[in-house]
RODO-2510 file (C-alpha; in nm, 4 decimals, decimal comma):
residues 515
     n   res          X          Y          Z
     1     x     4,0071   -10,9489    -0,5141
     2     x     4,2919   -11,0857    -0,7105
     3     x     4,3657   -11,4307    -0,6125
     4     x     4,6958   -11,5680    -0,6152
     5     x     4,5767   -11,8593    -0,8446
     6     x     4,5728   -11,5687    -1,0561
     7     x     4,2122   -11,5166    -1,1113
     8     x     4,0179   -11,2215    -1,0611
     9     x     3,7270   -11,2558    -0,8062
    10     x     3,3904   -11,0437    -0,8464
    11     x     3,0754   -11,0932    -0,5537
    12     x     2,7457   -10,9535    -0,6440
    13     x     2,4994   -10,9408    -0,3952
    14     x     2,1513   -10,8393    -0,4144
    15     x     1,9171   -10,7831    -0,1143
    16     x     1,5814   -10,8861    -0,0977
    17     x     1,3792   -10,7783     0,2270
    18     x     1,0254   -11,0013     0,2334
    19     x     0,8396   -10,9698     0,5529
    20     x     1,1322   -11,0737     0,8046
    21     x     1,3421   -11,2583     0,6209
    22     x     1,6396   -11,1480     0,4170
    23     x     1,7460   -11,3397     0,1706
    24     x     2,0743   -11,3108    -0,0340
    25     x     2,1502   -11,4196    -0,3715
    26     x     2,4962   -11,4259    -0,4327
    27     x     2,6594   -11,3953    -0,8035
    28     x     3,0426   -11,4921    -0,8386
    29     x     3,2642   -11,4051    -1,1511
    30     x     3,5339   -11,5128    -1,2183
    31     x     3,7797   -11,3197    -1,4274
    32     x     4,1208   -11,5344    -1,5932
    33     x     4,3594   -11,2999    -1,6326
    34     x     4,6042   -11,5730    -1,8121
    35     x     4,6591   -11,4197    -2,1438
    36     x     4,6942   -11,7522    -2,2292
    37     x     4,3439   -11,8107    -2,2056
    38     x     4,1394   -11,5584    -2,3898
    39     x     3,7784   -11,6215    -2,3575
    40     x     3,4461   -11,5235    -2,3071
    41     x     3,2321   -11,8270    -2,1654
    42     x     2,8907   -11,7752    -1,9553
    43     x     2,7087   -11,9925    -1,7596
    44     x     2,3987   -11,8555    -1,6891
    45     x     2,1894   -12,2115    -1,5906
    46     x     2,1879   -12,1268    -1,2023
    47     x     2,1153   -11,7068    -1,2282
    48     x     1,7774   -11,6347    -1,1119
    49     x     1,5898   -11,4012    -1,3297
    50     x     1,6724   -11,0590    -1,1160
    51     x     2,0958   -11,1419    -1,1603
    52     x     2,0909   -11,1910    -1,4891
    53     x     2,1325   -10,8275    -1,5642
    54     x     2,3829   -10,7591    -1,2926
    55     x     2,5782   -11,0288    -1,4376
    56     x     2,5177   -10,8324    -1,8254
    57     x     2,5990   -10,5073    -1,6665
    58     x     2,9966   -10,6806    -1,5113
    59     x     3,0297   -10,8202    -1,8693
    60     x     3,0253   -10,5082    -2,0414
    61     x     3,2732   -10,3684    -1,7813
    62     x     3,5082   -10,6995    -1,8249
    63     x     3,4743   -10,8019    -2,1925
    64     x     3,8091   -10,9025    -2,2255
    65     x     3,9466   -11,2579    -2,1178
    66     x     3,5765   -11,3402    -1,9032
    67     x     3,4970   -11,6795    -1,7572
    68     x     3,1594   -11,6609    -1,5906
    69     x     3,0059   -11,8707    -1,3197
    70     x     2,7067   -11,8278    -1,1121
    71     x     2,5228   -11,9555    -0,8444
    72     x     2,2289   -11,8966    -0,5957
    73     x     2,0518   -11,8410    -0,3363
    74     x     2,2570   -11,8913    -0,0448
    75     x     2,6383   -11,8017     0,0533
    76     x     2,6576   -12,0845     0,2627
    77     x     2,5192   -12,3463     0,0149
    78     x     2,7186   -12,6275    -0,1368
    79     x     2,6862   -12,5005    -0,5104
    80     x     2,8836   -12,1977    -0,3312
    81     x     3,1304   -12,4059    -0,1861
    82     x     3,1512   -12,5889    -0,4830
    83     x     3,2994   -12,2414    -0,6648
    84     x     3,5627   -12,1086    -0,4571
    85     x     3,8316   -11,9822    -0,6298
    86     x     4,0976   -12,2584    -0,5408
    87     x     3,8537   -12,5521    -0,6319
    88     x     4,0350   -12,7730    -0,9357
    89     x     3,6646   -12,8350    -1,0678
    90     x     3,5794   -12,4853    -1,1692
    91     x     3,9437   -12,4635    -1,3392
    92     x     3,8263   -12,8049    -1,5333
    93     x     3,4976   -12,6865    -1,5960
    94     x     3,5738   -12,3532    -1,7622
    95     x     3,8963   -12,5513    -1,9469
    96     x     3,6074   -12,7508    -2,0987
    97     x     3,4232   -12,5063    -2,1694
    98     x     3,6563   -12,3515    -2,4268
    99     x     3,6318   -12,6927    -2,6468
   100     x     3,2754   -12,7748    -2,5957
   101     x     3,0689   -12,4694    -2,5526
   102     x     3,1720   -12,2187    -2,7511
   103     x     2,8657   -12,0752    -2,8430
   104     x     2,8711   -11,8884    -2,5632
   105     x     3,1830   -11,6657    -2,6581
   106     x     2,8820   -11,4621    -2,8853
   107     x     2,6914   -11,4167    -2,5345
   108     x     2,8640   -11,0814    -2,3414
   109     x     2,9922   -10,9233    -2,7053
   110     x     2,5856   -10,9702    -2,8144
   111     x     2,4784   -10,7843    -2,5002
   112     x     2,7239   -10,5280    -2,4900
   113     x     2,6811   -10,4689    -2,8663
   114     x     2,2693   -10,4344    -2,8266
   115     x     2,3028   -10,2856    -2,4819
   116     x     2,5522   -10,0109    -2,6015
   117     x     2,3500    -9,9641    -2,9299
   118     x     1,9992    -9,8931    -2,6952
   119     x     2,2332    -9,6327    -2,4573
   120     x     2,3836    -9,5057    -2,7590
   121     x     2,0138    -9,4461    -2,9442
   122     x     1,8697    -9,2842    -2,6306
   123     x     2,0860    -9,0296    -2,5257
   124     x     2,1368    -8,9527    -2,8586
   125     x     1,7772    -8,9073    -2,8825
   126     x     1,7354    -8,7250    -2,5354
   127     x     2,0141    -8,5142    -2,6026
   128     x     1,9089    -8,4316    -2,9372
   129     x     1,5085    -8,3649    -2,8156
   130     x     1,6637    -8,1533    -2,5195
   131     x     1,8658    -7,9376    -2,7682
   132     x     1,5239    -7,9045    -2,9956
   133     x     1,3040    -7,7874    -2,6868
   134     x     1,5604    -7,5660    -2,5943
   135     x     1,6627    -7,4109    -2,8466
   136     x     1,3433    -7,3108    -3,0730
   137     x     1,2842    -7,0353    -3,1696
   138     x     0,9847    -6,7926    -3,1433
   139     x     0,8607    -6,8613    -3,5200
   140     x     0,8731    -7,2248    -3,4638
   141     x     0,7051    -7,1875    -3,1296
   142     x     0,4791    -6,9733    -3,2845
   143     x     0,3692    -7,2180    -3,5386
   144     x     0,3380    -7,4838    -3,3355
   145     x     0,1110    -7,2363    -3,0999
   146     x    -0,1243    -7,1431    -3,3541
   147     x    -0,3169    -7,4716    -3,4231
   148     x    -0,3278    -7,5049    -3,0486
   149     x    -0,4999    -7,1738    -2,9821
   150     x    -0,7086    -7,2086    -3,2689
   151     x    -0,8569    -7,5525    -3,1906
   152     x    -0,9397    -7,4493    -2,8155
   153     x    -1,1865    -7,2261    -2,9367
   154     x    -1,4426    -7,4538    -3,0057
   155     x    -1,4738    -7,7112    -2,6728
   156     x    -1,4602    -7,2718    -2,4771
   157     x    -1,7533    -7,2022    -2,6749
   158     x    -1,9121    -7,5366    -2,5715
   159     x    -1,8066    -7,4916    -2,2262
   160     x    -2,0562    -7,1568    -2,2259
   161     x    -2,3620    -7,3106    -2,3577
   162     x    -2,2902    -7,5922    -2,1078
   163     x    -2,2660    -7,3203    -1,8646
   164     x    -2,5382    -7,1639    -1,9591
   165     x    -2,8260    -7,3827    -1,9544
   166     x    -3,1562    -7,2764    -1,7568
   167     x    -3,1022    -7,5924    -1,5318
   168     x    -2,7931    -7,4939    -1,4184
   169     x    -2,9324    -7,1711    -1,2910
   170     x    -2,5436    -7,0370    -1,3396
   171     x    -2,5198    -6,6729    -1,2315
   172     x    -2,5340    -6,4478    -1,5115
   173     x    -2,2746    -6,2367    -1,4668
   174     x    -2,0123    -6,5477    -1,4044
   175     x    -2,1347    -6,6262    -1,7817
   176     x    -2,0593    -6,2500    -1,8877
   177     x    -1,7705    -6,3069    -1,7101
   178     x    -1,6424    -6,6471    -1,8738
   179     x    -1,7243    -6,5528    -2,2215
   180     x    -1,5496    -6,2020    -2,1843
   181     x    -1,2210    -6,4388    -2,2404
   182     x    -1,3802    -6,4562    -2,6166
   183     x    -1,3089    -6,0456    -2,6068
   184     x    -0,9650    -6,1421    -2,4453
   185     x    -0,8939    -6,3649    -2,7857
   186     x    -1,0080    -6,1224    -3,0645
   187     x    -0,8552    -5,8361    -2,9257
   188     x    -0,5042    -5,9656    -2,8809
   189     x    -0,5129    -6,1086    -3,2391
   190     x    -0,4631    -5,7177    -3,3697
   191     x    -0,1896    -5,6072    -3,0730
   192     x    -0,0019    -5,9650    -3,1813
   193     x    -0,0467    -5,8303    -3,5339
   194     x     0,0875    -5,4751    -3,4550
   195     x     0,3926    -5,5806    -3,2378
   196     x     0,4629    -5,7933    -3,5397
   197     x     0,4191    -5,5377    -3,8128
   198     x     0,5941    -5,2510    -3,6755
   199     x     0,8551    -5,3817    -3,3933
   200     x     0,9143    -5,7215    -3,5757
   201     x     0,8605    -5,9149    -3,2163
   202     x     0,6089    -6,1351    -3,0368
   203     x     0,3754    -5,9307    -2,8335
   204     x     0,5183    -6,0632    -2,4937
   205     x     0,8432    -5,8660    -2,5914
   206     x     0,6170    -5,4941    -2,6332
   207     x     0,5355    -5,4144    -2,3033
   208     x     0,3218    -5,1722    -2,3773
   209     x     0,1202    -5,3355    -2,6086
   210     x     0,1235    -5,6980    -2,4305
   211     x    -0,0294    -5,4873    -2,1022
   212     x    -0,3110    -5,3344    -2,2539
   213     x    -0,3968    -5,6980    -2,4044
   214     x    -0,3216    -5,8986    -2,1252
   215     x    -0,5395    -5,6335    -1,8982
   216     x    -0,8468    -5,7690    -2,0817
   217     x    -0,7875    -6,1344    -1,9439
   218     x    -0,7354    -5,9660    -1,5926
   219     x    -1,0756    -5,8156    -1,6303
   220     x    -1,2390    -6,1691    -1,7840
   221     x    -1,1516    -6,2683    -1,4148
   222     x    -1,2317    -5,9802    -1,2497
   223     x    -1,5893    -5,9673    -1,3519
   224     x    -1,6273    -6,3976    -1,3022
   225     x    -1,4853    -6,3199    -0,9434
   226     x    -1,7470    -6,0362    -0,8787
   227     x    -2,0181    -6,1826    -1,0268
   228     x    -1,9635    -6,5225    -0,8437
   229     x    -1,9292    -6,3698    -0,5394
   230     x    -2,2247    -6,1848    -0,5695
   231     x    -2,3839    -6,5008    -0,6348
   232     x    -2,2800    -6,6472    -0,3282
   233     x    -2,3619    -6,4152    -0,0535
   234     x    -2,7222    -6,3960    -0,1984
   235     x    -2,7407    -6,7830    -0,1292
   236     x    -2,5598    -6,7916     0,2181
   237     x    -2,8243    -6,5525     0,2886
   238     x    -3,1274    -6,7250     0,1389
   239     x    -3,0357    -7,1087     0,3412
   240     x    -2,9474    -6,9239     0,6410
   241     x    -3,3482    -6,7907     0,6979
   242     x    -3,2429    -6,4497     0,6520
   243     x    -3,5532    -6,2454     0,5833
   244     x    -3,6240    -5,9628     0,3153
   245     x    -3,2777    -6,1314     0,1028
   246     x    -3,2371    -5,8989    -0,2377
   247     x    -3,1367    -6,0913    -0,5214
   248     x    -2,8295    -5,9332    -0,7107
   249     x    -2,9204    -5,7923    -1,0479
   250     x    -2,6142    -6,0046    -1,1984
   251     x    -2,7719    -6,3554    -1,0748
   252     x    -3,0892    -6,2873    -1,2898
   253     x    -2,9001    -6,0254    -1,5934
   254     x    -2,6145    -6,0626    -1,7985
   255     x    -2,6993    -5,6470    -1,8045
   256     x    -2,4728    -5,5241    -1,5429
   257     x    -2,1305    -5,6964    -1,6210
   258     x    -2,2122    -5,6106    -1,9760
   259     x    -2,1805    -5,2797    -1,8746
   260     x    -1,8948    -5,3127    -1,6488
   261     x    -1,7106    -5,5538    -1,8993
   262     x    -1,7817    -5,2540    -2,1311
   263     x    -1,6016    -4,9818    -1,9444
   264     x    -1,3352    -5,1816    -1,7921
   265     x    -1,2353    -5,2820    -2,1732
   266     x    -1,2770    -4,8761    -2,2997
   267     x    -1,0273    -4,7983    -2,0079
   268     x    -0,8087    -5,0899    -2,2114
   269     x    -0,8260    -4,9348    -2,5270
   270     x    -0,7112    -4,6439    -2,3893
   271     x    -0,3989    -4,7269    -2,2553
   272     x    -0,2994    -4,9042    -2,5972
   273     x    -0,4579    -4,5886    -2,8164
   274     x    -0,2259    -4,2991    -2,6230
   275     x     0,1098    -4,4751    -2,6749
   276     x     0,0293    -4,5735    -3,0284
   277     x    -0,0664    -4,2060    -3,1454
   278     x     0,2288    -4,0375    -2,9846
   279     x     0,4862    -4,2664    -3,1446
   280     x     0,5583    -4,5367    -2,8605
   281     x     0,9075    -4,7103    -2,9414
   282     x     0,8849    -5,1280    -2,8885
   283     x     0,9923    -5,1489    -2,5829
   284     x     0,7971    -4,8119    -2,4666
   285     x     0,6770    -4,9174    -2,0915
   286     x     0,2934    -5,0444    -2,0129
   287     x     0,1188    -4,6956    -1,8646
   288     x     0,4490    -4,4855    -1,9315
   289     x     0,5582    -4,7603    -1,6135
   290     x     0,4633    -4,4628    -1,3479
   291     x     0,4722    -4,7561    -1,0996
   292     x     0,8552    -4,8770    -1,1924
   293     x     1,1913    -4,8567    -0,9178
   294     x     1,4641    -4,7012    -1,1664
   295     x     1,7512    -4,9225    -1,0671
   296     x     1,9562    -4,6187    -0,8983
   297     x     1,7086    -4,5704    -0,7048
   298     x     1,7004    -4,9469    -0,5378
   299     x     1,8336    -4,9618    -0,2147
   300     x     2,1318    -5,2133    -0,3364
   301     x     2,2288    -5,3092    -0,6561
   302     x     2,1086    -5,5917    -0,8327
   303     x     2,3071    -5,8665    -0,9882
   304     x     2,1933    -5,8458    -1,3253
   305     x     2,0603    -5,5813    -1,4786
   306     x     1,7015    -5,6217    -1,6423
   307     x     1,6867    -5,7023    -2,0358
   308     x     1,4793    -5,4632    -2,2301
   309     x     1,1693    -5,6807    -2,2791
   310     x     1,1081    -5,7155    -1,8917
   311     x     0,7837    -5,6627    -1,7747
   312     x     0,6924    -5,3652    -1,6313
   313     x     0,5438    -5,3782    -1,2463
   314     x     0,1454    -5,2631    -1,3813
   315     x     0,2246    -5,5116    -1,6509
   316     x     0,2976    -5,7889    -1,3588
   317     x     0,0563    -5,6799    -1,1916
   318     x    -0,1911    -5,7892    -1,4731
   319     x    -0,0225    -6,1477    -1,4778
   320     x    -0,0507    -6,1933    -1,1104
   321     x    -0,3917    -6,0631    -1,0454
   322     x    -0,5403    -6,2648    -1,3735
   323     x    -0,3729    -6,5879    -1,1679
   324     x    -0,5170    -6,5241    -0,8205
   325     x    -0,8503    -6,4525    -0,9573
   326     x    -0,9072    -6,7470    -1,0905
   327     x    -0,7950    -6,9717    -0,7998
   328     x    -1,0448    -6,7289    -0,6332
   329     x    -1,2847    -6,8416    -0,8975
   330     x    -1,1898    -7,1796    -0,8664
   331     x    -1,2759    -7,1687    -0,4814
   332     x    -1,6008    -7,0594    -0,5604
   333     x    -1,7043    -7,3111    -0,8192
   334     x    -1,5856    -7,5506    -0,5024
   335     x    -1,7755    -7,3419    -0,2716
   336     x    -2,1006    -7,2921    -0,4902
   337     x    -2,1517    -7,6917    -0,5074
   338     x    -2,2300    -7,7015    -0,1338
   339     x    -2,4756    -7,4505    -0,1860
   340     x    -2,6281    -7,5269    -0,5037
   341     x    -2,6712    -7,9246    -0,3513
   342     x    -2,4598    -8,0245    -0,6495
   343     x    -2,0985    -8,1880    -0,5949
   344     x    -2,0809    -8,1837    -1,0056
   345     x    -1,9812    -7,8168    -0,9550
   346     x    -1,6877    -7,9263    -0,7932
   347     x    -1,5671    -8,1113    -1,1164
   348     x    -1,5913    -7,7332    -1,2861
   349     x    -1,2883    -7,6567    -1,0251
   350     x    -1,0775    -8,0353    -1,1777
   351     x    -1,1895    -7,8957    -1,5271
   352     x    -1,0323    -7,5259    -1,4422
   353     x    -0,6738    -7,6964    -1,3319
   354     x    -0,5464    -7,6964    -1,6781
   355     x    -0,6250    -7,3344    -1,7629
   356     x    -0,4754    -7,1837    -1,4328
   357     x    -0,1704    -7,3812    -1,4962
   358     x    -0,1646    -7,2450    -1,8177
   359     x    -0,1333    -6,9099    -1,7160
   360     x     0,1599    -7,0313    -1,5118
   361     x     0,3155    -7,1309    -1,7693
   362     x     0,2864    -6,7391    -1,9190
   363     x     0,4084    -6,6098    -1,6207
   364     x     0,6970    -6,8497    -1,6255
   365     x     0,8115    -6,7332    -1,9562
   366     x     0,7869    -6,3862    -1,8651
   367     x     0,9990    -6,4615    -1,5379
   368     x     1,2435    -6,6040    -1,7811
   369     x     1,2473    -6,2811    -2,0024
   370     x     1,0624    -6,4307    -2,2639
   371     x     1,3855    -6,6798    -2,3353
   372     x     1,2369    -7,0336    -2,3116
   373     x     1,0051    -7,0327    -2,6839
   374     x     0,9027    -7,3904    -2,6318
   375     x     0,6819    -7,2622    -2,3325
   376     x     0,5057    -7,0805    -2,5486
   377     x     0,2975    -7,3886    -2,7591
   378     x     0,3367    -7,5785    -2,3942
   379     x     0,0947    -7,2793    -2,2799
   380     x    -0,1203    -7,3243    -2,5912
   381     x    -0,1540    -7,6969    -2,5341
   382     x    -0,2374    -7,6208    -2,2069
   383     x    -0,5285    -7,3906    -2,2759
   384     x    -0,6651    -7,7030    -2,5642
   385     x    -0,6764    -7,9394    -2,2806
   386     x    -0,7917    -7,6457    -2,0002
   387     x    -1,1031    -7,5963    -2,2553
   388     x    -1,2212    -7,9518    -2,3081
   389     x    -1,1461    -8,0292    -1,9493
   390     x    -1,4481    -7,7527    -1,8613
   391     x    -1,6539    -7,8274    -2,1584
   392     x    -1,6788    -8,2007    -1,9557
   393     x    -1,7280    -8,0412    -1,6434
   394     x    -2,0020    -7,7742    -1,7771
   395     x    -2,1808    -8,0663    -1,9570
   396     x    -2,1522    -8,2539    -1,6251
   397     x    -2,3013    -7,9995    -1,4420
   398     x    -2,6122    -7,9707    -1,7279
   399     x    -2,7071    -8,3060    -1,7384
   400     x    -2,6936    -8,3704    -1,3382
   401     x    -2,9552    -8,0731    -1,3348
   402     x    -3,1607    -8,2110    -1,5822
   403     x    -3,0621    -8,1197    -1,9332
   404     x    -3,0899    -8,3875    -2,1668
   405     x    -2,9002    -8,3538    -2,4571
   406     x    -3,0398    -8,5101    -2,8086
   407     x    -2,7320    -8,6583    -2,8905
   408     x    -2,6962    -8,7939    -2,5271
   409     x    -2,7692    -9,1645    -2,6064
   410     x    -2,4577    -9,1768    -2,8433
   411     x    -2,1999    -9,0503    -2,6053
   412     x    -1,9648    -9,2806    -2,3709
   413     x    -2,0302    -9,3396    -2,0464
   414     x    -1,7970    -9,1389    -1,8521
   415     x    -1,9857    -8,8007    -1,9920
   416     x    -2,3336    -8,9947    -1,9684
   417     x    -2,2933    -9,1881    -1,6203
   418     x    -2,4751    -8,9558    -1,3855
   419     x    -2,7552    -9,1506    -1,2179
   420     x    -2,5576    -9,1664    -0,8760
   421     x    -2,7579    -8,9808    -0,6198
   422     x    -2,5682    -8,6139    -0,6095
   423     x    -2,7691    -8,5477    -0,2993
   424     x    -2,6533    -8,7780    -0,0262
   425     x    -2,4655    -8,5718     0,2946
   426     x    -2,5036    -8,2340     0,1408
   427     x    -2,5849    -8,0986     0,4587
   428     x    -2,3343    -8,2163     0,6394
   429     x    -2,0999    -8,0905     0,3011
   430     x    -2,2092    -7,7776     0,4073
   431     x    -2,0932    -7,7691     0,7649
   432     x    -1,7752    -7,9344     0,6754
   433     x    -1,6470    -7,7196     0,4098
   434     x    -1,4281    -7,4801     0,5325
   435     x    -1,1602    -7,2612     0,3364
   436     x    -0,8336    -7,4180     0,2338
   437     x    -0,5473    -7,1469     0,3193
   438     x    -0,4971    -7,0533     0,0202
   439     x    -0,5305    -6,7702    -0,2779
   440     x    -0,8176    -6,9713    -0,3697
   441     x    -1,0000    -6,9141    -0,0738
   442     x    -0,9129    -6,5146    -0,0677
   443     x    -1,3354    -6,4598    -0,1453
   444     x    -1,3970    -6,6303     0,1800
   445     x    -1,1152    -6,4522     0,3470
   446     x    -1,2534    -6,1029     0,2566
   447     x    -1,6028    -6,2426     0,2689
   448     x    -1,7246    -5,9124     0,5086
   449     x    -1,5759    -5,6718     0,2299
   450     x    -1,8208    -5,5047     0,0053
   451     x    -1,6770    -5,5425    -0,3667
   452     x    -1,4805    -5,2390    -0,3838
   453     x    -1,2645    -5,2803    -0,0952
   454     x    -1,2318    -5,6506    -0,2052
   455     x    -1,1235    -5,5705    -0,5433
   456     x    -0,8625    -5,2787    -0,3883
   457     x    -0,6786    -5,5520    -0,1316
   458     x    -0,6929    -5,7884    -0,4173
   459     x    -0,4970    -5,5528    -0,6439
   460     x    -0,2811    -5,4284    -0,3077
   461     x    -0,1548    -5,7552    -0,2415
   462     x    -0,0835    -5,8845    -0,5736
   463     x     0,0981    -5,4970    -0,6522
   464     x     0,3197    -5,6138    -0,3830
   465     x     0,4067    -5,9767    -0,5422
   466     x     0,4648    -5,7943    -0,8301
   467     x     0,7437    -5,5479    -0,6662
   468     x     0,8991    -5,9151    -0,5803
   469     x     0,9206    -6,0678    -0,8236
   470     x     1,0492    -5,8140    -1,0578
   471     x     1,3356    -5,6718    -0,8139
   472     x     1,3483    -6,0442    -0,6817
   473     x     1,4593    -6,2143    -0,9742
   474     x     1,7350    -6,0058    -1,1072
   475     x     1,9491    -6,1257    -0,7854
   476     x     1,9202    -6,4605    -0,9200
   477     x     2,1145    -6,6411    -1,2230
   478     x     1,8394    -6,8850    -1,3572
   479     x     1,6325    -6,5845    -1,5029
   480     x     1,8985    -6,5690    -1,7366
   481     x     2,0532    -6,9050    -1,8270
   482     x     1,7280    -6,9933    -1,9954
   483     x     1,7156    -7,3710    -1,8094
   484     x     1,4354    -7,5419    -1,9328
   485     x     1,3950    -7,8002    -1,6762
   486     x     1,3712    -7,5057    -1,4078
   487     x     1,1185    -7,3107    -1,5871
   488     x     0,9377    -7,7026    -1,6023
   489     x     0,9608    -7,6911    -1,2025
   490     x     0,7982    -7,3547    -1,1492
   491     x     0,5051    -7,4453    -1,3852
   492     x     0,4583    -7,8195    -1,2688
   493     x     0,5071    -7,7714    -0,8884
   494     x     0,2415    -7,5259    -0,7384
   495     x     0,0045    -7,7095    -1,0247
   496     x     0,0375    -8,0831    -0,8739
   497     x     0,0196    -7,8978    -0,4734
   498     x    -0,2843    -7,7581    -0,6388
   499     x    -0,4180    -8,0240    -0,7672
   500     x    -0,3191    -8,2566    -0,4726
   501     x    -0,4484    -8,0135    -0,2337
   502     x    -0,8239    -8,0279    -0,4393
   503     x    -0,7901    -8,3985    -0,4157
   504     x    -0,7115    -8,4092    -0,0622
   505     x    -1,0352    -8,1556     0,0168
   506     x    -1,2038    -8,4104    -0,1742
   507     x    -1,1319    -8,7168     0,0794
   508     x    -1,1672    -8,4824     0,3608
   509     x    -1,3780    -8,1737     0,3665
   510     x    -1,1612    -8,0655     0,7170
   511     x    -0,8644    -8,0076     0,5058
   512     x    -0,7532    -7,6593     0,5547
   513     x    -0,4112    -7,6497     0,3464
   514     x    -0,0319    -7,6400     0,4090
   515     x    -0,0021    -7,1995     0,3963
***
């Protein structure tokens, strides 16, 4: 308030709750607005530590003609009374103050000079890292990409022989099935090469070349899923007493999903080799896009209309299966420690977190039209991590069966500390694990369906996600304004429910989900 002893009054208060008590601490400046008394003088002797910036934060506001005083904790105590804005004292103390302490003129002009310079230096710095991330383009991204990709190789190909060992007793077709993302790799390389060479794009922005490579991954999963699932009913089987049980061939052969890994991957050499040979343009639609609404055909009309490098609905389809069958894989790496005995299998579903959220993060940038480059070495980091994160786990589950390593001795302890006893309250594990509601849980869902009417619902219900989100999206402006921290929500979101839903079936093996 403005005081008719002509001095502007300013209260601070902060509140401090502690048990049942609350306790104020009170902060009083006074501002001269005499201009024949120009000044800055503080008195900061009697501000406990937590006012100290409140009073910094008024002198930057006020830097012109500031007389400071300031007291605690308590309204009502004399050093308050003491400071009322009439009191003759406080007018002799700051008239003092002018002669004797003028060192403390520097005070508020040194604080609003640093504090301005440290605003000033981050938001220029956020501003100017917001405009990189946001702006780069696909080369850059690209390059930045590449060393990504390239390193992950190595801790994947780790991850298999992990996998792998005899101890383990890993189905053999969910190793067919995990190192089929090797054929995944090589095989894009050339169709990246191609879409570079004769369109001058990335290969996300060729449907029909980006389908037939992506289809690969979708059958990488596809054969895991089968394969574990396989795996799994022969062991339900064998615990529950059942008689005359018939082992799977792909439990004790990597022969069969060789051979289906073989065919399924012809069939997606096909679909690139027609197009190529009768002259298909860049933007030439994923299977001639015989599964496609044409827009005067919709029942309204959308907002936008699509750009020319959206995705075609078999070429979403791809995305979205790839994505639900490895949650579904990831349920069964959860669901295959209760019946193997070993809870390390469970730390293969942690390692997997990173990867799934990685393809996210693909699917993200294709809901954004391929606009957002950054996401693009985001998803490569992504996979790096994904593909150490498993390595850990695989080598987890190795040397909990039994595998020694040579090299064991020298490694630290959190990849070496596995004497705990893994086999306390698996049978009671075992009764308690039920399925989370959830994609992940779709193989216990459709537990009673042989594989071929598993696989066709699978494909069914992600054909009509696809049909969604493609006709969805164009009724919606953030598709096209290319906002990075959106594209950051749809990646980050579902992945920390994810994860927080794994951690919460960790705590409590009841836990059935949220949907």
């Amino acid at each position: 308030y403005h005081g008719h002893d002509g001095y502007d009054t300013i209260f601070l208060h902060q509140h401090h709750h502690n048990g049942h008590r609350n306790l104020r601490a009170t902060a009083k400046l006074v501002i001269r607005s005499k201009s024949t008394q120009q000044t800055n003088t503080a008195t900061m002797a009697l501000v406990q530590r937590p006012m100290r910036l409140a009073l910094a934060l008024v002198c930057l506001q006020h830097r012109q003609s500031m007389e400071t005083s300031a007291f605690a904790p308590l309204p009502s105590s004399p050093i308050t009374k003491l400071f009322q804005p009439n009191n003759r004292f406080v007018d002799d103390f700051f008239t003092s103050s002018i002669s004797t302490q003028q060192s403390y003129n520097m005070i508020p002009d040194a604080v609003a000079t640093s504090a301005t310079t440290a605003i000033d230096a981050v938001s220029s710095t956020s501003q100017t890292l917001s405009s990189v991330l946001t702006n780069m383009d696909q080369a850059t991204a690209e390059q930045i990409a590449g060393p990504f990709f390239g390193a992950s190789l190595f801790p994947y190909l780790a991850f298999l022989f992990f996998l792998n060992v005899p101890q383990n007793e890993t189905p053999k077709g969910v190793t067919v099935g995990f190192a089929t993302c090797l054929l995944f790799v090589f095989l894009t390389i050339p169709a990246a090469i191609a879409a570079k060479i004769w369109y001058g794009v990335s290969l996300a922005d060729s449907d029909w070349l980006h389908g037939s490579a992506e289809s690969l991954l979708t059958v990488t999963n596809l054969v895991t899923v089968v394969a574990f699932r396989q795996g799994l009913s022969y062991k339900e089987q064998e615990q529950s007493g059942s008689t005359d049980v018939q082992i799977p061939e792909s439990v004790l052969s990597y022969d069969p999903m060789v051979k289906l890994v073989g065919g399924l991957t012809f069939l997606a050499f096909l679909t690139a080799l027609f197009p190529a040979i009768s002259g298909a343009t860049v933007h030439t639609p994923y299977l001639a896009g015989f599964m496609d609404i044409s827009p005067s055909h919709l029942p309204w009309t959308p907002t936008h209309p699509e750009p020319e490098n959206a995705l075609t609905i078999a070429c979403w389809i791809i995305h979205i299966t790839s994505l639900v069958e490895f949650l579904v894989a990831m349920g069964f790496c959860w669901r295959w420690a209760d019946l193997a005995g070993n809870p390390k299998w469970k730390g293969l579903t942690w390692g997997l977190l990173p990867l799934h959220t990685s393809g996210i993060t693909a699917c993200t940038y294709h809901l954004f039209y391929n606009s957002i480059a950054v996401l693009v070495p985001l998803q490569a980091a992504l996979t790096c991590v994904g593909n150490v994160t498993a390595m850990v786990a695989a080598y987890r589950i190795a040397v909990s069966n039994g595998w020694s390593a040579p090299w064991g001795e020298g490694l630290p302890s959190f990849l070496n500390g596995w004497e705990e006893d893994v086999d306390t309250n698996i049978v009671e594990t075992r009764e308690d694990s039920q399925s989370l509601v959830g994609f992940e849980d779709l193989g216990d869902a459709l537990a009673e369906d042989n594989d071929y009417t598993f696989i066709i619902k699978l494909f069914a219900g992600c054909a009509v996600a696809s049909y969604v989100v493609k006709y969805g999206e164009v009724w919606f402006d953030f598709p096209f304004r290319s906002e990075l921290d959106v594209a950051l929500a749809f990646i980050f979101i579902p992945s920390l429910l994810n994860a927080y839903k794994w951690k919460k079936r960790s705590q409590d093996p009841t836990f059935e989900g949220w949907f």
